[in-house]
N, C-alpha and C positions, 0 to 999 in steps of 0.2 A: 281584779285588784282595784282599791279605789286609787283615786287619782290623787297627785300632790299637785296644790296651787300655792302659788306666792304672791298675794299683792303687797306691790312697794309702794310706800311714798314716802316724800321727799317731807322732812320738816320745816315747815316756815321758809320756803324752798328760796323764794326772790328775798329774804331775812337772810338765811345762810348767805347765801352771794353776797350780797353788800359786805357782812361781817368779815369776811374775807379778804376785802381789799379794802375796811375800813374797819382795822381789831377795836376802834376807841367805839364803837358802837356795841359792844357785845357787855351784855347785861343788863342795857337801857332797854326802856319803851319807846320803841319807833315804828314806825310803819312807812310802804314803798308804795306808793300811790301819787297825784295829783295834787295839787294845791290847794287846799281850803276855799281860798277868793276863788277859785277859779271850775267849781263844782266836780272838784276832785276824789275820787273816791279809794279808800284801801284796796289795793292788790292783793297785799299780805302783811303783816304784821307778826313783829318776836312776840316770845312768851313775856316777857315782864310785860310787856302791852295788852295780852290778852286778860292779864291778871287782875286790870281793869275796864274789861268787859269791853274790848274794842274787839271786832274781831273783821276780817275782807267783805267784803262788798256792801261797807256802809259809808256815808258821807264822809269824809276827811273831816268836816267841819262838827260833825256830831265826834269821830273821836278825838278829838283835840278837847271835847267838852267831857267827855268821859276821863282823859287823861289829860289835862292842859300841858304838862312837861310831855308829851310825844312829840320826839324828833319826827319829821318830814322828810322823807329820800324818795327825789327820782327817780324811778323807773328806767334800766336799762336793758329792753329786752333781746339784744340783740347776743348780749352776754348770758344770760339767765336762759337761751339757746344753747349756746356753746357748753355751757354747764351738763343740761340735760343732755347734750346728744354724749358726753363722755358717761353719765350715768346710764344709760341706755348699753353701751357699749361692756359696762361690765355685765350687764343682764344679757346681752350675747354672747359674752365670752363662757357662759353658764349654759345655755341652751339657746337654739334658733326659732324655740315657741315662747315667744315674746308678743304680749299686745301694749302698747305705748296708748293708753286713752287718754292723756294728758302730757304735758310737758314737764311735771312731775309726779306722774304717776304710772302704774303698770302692770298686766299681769304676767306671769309664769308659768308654764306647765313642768315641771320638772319630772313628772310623773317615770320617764324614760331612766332617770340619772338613779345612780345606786344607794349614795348616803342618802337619809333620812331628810324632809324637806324643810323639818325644823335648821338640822346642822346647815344644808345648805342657805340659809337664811340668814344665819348667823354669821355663816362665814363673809357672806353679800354685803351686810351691815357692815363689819369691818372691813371689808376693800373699800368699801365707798366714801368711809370714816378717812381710812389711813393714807389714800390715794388723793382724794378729794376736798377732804374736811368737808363733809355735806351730812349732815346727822338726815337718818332716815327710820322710819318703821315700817313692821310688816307684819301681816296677818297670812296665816300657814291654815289652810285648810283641803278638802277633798273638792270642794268646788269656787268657783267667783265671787259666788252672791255671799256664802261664809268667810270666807277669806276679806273681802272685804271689810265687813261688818265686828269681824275679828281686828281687823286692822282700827276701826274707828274703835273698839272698845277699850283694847291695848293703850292707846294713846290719852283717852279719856280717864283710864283708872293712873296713869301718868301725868294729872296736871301739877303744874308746878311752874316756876319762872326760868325753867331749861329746858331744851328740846326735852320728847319723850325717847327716842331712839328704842319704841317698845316692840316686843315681838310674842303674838300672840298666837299661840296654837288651840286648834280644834283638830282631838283628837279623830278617827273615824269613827262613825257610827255614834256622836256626842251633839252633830248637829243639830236636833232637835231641842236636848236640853240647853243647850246652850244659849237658843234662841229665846229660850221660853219666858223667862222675866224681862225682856227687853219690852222696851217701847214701839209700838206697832209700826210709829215713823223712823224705826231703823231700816226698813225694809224695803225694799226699792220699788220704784212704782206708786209710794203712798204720801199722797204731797197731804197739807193740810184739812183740802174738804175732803176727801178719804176717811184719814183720821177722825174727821169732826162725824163723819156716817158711821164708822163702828163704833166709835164712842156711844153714838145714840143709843147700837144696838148690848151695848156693855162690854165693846171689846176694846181694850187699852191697852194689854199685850199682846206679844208673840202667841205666845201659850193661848191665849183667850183664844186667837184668831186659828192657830190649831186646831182647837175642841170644837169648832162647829164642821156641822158636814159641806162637802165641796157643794152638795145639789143646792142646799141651802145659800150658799155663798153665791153660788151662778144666779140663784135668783134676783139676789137683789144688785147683784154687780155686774149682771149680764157676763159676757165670756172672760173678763179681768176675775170673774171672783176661782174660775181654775187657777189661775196665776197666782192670786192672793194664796190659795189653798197650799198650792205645790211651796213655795217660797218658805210659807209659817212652819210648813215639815222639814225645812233646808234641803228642799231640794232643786237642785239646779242644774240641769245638763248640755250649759253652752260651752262650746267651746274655746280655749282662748284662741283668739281671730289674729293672726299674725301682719292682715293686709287689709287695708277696705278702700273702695272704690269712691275717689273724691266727685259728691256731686256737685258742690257750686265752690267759686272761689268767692269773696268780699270783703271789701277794704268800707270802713266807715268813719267818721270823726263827729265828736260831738263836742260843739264852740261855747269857749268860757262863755260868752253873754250873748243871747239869740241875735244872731244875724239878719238883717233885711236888706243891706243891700248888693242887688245881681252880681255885682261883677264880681264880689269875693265869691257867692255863691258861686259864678260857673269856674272863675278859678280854682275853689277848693274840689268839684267836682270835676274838672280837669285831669289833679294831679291823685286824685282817687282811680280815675281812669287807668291812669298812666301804673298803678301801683299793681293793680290787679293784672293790667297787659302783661307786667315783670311779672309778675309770681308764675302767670300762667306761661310765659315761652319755657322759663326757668322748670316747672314739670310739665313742658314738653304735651300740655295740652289747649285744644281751642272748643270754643263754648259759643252754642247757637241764640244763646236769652242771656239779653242785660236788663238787670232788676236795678230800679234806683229803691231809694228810701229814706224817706221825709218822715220829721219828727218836728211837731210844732212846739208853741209856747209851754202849752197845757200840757204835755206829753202823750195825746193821741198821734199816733203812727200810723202812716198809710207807704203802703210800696204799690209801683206801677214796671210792669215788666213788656219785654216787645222780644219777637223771636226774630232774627236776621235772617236773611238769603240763603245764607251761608254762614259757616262756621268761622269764629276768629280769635285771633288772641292779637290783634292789634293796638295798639294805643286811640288811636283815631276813629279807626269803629266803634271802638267800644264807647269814648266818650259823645261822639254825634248821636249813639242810638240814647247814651242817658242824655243827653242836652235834650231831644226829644221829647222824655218822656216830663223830663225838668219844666219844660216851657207850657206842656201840656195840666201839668199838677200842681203848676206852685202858682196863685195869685199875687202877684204884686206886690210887693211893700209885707207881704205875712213872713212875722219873724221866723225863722229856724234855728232851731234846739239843733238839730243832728242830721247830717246827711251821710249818705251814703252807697256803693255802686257795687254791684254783685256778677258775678256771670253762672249762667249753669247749664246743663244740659252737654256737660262737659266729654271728651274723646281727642284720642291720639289727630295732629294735626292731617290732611288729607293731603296725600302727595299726588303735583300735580303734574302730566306729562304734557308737552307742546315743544312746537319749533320755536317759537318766539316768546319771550318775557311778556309777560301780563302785568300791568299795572298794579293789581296786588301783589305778585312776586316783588316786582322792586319797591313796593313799599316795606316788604318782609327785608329786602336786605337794606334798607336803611335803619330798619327797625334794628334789626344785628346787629349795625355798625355801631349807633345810638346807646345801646344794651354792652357792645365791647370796652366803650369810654368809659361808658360808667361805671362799670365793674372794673375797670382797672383805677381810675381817679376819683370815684363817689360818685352820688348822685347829684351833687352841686356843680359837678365841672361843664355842664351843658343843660344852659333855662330856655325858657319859653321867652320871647321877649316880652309878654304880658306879665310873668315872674321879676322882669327889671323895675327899679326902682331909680328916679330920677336924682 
């Protein structure tokens, strides 16, 4: 029997959200991003906004010149969290074959449940409507990579200055034609220079990309052109992935106007430290490589990494190994764009047995203690006294 998939996503997801605790915004052009002065860029953007060609991860300052009347809303993602983890929660209440590859986004296997997976899809649209007020679309197929693609077309043959809230089926066994007059950069895997090589070879569609043979296609794309092949057919047989295995954690920030000098640099690299220690006790794992990463003037990028002794998820480890690699990589007085502090090489904490407390144990229960304040009063009720200000 062939399979039922559902991808969801959310409409103009961090849009929705604001409109919700701010109704005087619904049916203007605005966008939740960054501050123009301040090289802020779109997160996401309503539809009347898009209607003048603004659309997420472009300058703030370029869409203000595309729309000079777009409002400007901060960014609150700590809500725009709390959101998604209740739209998730109706995609559980439906089945436990759930993949969450975004913060609004997701797939489904329903393949298990009885009604048809268009109705169930339907029905999902309105919980999340009537529960939530979160408008959302979905694309209903027999696999991922359709479903998806279904999802982007539904929404697409829906433009207009209101969500799409669209729901698009592929039937079984439709896969192929359905693919067929699309544009070849629907297809996953085929970024621009991709496109720009079948173009050469005279392939601009799906279809095109079909009608040539696989042997043909391996040749000139080496083992990607099986991929290419199998995909142009609609066929896709991954599974939707319920769990995956986190390999690095990293915190980064990129400063309104290039930085030069140290001391904010090691302060800001500090409290980058200190964010990534949270996240990692918080899932309960520790990580043997701390990666920094430096972004200059110009925006060439270079990251410098160092493996530890041992495994940690400490605040202080982890910033002494990037101070390290900081002292080692940055010359002097050279401005920085973006910095930022990573760990990987990630595992369950190692428990350790002995008669006597070791010096990293009691640095772990201060760490705890540290971690209980904060989490019960914020993270401001306890600074660094280098964070004081006179």
């Amino acid at each position: 029997m062939p399979r039922k998939i559902i991808h969801l996503d959310l409409d103009a997801f961090f849009c929705a959200v604001e409109e919700l605790h701010d109704p005087t915004l619904r049916g203007k052009p605005f966008a939740v991003g960054g501050q123009p002065d301040q090289r802020g860029v779109v997160a996401s953007c309503s539809y009347p906004a898009r209607m003048f060609g603004v659309h997420s991860a472009i300058p703030m300052s370029r869409a203000l010149l595309l729309c000079p009347q777009l409002i400007v809303v901060p960014g609150r993602h700590g809500v725009y969290d709390e959101y998604s983890q209740h739209v998730m929660a109706h995609c559980y209440n439906r089945t436990n074959l759930v993949e969450q590859i975004s913060i609004d986004e997701a797939f489904l296997d329903v393949s298990d449940l009885r009604p048809a997976a268009e109705a169930i899809a339907r029905e999902l649209q309105a919980a999340i409507w009537d529960e939530l007020g979160l408008p959302c679309s979905l694309g209903v197929a027999t696999n991922k990579l359709i479903a998806k693609i279904a999802n982007n077309v539904g929404k697409a043959e829906k433009r207009s200055p209101n969500p799409p809230m669209a729901i698009k089926v592929v039937p079984p066994g439709e896969e192929a034609a359905f693919l067929a007059a699309l544009p070849v950069r629907e297809l996953w895997g085929i970024g621009p220079k991709t496109a720009a090589s079948l173009e050469a070879l005279g392939i601009r569609t799906i279809g095109d990309l079909a009608r040539w043979p696989e042997a043909d296609l391996v040749q000139c794309f080496g083992k990607s052109g099986h991929d290419l092949a199998q995909r142009a057919r609609g066929l896709d047989d991954r599974p939707v992935v319920t769990e995956y295995e986190a390999k690095s954690l990293s915190r980064e920030t990129t400063f309104t106007h290039d930085v030069t000098d140290e001391a904010t640099l090691r302060r800001t690299l500090l409290h980058l430290s200190e964010s990534v220690g949270h996240r990692l006790r918080r899932a309960e794992l520790q990580g043997s490589t701390v990666k920094l990463k430096l972004r200059w003037e110009d925006f060439t990028t270079i990251t410098r990494q160092v493996t530890l002794p041992e495994p940690t998820n400490q605040d202080n480890a982890i910033y002494a190994a990037a101070q390290q690699l900081f002292e080692q990589a940055w010359p002097k007085g050279k401005p920085v764009r973006l910095i930022g502090v990573g760990v990987s090489n990630l595992g369950p904490p190692l428990q350790q047995l002995g008669l006597w407390e070791t010096p990293s144990e009691k640095g772990q229960r201060l760490q705890d203690a540290l971690d209980a304040v904060r989490e019960r009063f914020g993270r401001e009720a306890i600074k660094r006294a280098s964070d004081l200000r006179e």
